[in-house]
PLY file of the C-alpha trace (Angstrom):
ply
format ascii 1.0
element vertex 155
property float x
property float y
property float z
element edge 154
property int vertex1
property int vertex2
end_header
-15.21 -91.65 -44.59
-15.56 -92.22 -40.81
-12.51 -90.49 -40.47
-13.85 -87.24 -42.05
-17.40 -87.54 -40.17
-15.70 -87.77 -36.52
-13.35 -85.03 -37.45
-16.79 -82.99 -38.45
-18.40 -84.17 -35.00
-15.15 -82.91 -33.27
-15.56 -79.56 -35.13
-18.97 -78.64 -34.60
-18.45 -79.80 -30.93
-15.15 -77.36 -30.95
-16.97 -74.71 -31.89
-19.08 -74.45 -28.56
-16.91 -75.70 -26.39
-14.08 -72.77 -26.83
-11.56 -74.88 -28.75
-10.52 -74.50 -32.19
-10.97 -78.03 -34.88
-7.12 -78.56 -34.09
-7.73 -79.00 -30.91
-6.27 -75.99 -29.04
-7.73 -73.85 -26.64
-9.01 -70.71 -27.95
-8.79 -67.05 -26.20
-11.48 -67.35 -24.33
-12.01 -68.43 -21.13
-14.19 -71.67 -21.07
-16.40 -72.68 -18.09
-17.55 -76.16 -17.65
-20.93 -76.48 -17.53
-23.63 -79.00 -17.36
-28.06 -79.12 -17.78
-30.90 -80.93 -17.86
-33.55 -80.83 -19.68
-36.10 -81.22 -17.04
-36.31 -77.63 -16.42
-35.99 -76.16 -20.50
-35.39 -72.40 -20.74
-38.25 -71.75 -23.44
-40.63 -74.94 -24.60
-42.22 -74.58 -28.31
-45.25 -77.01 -28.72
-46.66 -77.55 -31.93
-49.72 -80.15 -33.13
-47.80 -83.38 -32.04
-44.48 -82.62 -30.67
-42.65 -80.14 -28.74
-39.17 -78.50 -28.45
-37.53 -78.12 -25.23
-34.52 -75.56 -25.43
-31.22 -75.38 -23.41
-28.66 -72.97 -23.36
-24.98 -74.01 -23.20
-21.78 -72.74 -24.20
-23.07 -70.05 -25.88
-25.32 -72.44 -28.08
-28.85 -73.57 -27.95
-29.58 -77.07 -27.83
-32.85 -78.64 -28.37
-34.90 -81.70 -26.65
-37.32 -82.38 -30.06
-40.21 -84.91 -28.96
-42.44 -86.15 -32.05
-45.41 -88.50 -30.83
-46.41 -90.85 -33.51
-48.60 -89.00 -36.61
-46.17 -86.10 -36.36
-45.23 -84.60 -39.86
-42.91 -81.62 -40.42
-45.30 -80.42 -43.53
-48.52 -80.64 -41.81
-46.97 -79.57 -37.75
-44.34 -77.50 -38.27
-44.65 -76.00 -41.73
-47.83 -73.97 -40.87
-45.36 -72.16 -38.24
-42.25 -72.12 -40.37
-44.37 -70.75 -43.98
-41.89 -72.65 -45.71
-41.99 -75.28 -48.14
-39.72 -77.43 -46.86
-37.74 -77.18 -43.48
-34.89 -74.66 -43.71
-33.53 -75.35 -40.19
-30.53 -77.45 -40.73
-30.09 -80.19 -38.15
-27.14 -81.97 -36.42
-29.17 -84.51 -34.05
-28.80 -87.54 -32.20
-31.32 -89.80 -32.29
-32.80 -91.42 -28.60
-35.74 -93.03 -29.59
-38.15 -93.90 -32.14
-37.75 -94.30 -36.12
-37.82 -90.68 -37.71
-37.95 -90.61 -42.21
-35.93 -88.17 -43.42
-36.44 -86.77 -47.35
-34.89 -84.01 -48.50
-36.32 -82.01 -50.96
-33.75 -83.74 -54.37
-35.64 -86.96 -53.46
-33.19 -88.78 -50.80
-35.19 -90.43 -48.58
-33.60 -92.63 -44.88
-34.59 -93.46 -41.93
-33.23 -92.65 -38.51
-33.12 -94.86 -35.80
-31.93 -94.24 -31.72
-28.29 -94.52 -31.63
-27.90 -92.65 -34.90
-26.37 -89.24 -35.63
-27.59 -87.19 -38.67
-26.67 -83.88 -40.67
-29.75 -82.36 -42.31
-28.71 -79.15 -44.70
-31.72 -77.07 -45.28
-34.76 -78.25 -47.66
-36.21 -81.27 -45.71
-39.62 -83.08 -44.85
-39.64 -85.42 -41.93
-42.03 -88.19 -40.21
-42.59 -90.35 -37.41
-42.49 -93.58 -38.37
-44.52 -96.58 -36.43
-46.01 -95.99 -32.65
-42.97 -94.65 -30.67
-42.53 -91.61 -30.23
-39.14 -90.32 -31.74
-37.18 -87.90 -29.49
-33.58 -86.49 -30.87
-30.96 -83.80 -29.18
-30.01 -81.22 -32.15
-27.03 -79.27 -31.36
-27.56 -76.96 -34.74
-31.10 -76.02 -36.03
-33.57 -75.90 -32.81
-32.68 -71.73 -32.04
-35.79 -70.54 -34.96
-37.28 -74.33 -35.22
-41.54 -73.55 -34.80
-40.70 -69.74 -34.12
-43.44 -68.20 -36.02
-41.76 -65.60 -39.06
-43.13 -62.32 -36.39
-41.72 -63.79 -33.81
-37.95 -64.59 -35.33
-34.59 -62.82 -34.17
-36.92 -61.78 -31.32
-36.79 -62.79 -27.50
-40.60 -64.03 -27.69
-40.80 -67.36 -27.88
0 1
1 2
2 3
3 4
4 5
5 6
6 7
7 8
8 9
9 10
10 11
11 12
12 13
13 14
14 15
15 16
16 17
17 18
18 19
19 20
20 21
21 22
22 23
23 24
24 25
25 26
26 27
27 28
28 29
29 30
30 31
31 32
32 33
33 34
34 35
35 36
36 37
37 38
38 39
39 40
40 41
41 42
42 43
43 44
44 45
45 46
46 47
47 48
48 49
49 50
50 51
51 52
52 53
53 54
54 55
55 56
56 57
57 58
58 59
59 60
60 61
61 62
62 63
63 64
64 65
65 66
66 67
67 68
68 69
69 70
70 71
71 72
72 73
73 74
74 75
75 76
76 77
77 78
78 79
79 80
80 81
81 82
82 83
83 84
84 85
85 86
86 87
87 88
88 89
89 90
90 91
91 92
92 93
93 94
94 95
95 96
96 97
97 98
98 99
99 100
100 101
101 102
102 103
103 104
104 105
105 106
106 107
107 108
108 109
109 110
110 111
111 112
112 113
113 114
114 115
115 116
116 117
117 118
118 119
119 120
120 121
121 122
122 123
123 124
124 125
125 126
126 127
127 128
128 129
129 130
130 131
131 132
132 133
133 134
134 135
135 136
136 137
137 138
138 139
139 140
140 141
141 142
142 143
143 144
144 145
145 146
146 147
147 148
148 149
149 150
150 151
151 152
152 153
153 154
């Protein structure tokens, strides 16, 4: 099993950094590149929390903060018009202890050091006084992007 899930980490990381999941280089040219999330290229704030976004390799990666109190269904979902969050998440988790339940009833808990995979149809929470923060390298590019403003350079 942790054979399979470091071959999937080496995948998804493939895929932005030019290289295919066997490991070769693919045709195009890769740059290296590095950046900090000090100075984000578009910041979403929402009651709670905030997104700070990054480009990189052709992806968008996101700096999620969620201060204690924060709730997907009552911060995000307003935004989103969803019932559930359809963003799906690859994240690594910094700090504080974020619940997780999807929407068939599995409910965990995240804690720093961790690495998830959320698919689609989620709820998530803040759990205790620290504030969680996690680096999601899938599901931040719509995250708290009203439905108007979606697919559109506003932010």
């Amino acid at each position: 099993m942790q054979t399979k899930s470091i071959f999937l980490l080496f995948a998804l990381c493939a895929m932005t950094s030019g290289l295919s999941a066997q490991g070769h280089a693919s045709t195009m040219a890769a740059m290296a590149e590095h950046i900090n999330f000090q100075k984000p290229d578009e910041t979403r704030t929402f009651p709670l929390g905030k997104v700070d976004l990054k480009k990189i390799g052709g992806a968008t990666i996101g700096r999620a903060e969620f201060k204690p109190g924060w709730k997907w269904s009552e911060s995000v979902k307003p935004i989103a018009k969803t019932a559930s969050c359809e963003a799906p998440h690859f994240q690594y988790h910094v700090s504080g202890v974020l619940r997780i339940k999807m929407d068939d009833g599995t409910t965990f808990d995240c804690h720093p050091g961790d690495v998830s995979f959320l698919p689609q149809g989620h709820d998530a929470w803040v759990i205790g006084k620290v504030p969680v923060v996690v680096i999601d390298f899938q599901g931040m590019l719509d995250y708290a992007k009203g439905i108007e403003a979606k697919g559109s350079n506003q932010p």
